[in-house]
Each structure stands twice: as C-alpha cells, then as structure tokens.
N, C-alpha and C positions, 0 to 999 in steps of 0.2 A: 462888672460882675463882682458882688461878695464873697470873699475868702471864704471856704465855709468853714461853720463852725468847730470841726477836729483839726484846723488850720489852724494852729494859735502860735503866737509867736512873745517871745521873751525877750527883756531888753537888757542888755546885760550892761554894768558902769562899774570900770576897773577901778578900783582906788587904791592907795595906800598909805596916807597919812595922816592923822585924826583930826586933823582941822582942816575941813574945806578954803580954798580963796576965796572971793568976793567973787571971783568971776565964774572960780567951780562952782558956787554955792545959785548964782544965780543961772547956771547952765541945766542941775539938775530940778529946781523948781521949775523951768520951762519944759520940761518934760513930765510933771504933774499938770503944769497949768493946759496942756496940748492933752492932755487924757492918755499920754503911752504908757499901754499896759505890760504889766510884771514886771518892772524897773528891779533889776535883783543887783545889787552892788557884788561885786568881787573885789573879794579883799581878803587881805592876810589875816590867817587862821588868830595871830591875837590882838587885831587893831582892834580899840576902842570908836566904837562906833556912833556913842551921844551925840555927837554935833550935827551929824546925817541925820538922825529919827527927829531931831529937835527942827528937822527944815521938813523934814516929810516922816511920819511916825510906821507907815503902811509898809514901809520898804523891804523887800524881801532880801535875802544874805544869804550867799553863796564863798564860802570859804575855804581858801588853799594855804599850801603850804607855805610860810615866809620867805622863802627860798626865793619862790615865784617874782617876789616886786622889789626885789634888791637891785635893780638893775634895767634900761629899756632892753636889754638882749634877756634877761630873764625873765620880763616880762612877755615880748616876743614869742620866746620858745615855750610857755605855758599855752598861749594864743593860736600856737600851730599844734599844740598835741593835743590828741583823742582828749586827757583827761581833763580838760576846760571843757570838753563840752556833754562826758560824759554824765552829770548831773540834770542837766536839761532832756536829755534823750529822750527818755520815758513821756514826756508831757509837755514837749513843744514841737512844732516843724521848723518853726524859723528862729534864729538868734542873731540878735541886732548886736551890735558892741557900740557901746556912746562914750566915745571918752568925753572927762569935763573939761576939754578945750575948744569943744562946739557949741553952738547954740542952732537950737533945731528952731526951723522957723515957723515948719508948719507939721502933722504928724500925716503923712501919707505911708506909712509904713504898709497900712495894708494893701494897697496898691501895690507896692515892691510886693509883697509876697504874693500876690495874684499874677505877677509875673512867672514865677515857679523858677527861676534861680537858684543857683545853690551858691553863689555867689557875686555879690553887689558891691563896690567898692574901687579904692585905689588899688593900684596892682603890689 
C-alpha cells in the first residue's frame, strides 16, 4: 500500500562540527544516492556548513541553539523536547533521525511509515 501523498516524511542528520569524516561524509551521500527525501541537517545555529553543500548542495538546514551539541546528554535532551520537532510540524508526518554513524543500505522508509508508528527504533 503507498503512503499517501499528505504522508510525507523528513529525514533529519544531527551534526555538529564543520568537517564531515570519511565515513560521515560517505554515510550522508548514501542517502542521496538511495533518493531519501528532505535530508534537513541539524545543526548549531553558527556551524559553518560548506563541506556538507560541497557533498550534496540541495540540503535543507534546520538550526538550533549551540547549547544543544555541546554534549551527547545535550544533545539527548534537545532529541526528546517538543522543540526539535516543532519546526517539522507544520509539513511532515514522519521524522526519521540518521545519525552519520550509519549506513543505510537500502531506503524503505516508506514502508516504516505505512506501518503508522509513532515510533520505530532502539528503546
């Protein structure tokens, strides 16, 4: 069955540091090269973002306070509050989080969201 089309779902990639690794850098093109859509990086309101656009130029950016990635427990608590997810609200149902320590192998996401879950995941 096809998610229908006011089902849309956004992929969201935490980041915080202005040089992707080798292995970030080829984590987030696998997710160009698999077609998943609205790839929106999160990231700190003043990270410099070139070396991202310079591997994928379409990227969408969704930016928070610095606050947020000083830390994996700051990052955490950004992760569980409303206001990570209040910007997608408006204009998505589903919100994927990809950190760049994966590598997606293949892109069924829409599948997962035909499931209708509110949540998919480790616990």
């Amino acid at each position: 069955m096809p998610i229908p089309s006011h089902q849309r779902y956004v992929t969201t990639v935490p980041i915080y540091k202005r040089q992707p690794s080798l292995s970030e850098a080829r984590s987030l093109l696998q997710l160009r090269l698999l077609e998943v859509e609205n790839v929106t990086l999160a990231c700190p309101e003043v990270l410099d973002l070139s070396e991202y656009f310079n591997l994928w130029p379409e990227l969408q950016i969704q930016r928070y306070a610095s606050k947020h990635f000083v830390s994996v427990q700051s990052y955490n608590d950004l992760a569980i509050s409303p206001s990570f997810y209040v910007p997608f609200v408006d204009q998505y149902d589903y919100l994927l989080i990809s950190q760049l320590d994966t590598f997606l192998l293949s892109n069924q996401i829409r599948g997962f969201c035909n499931q209708g879950y509110d949540y998919f995941g480790a616990p």
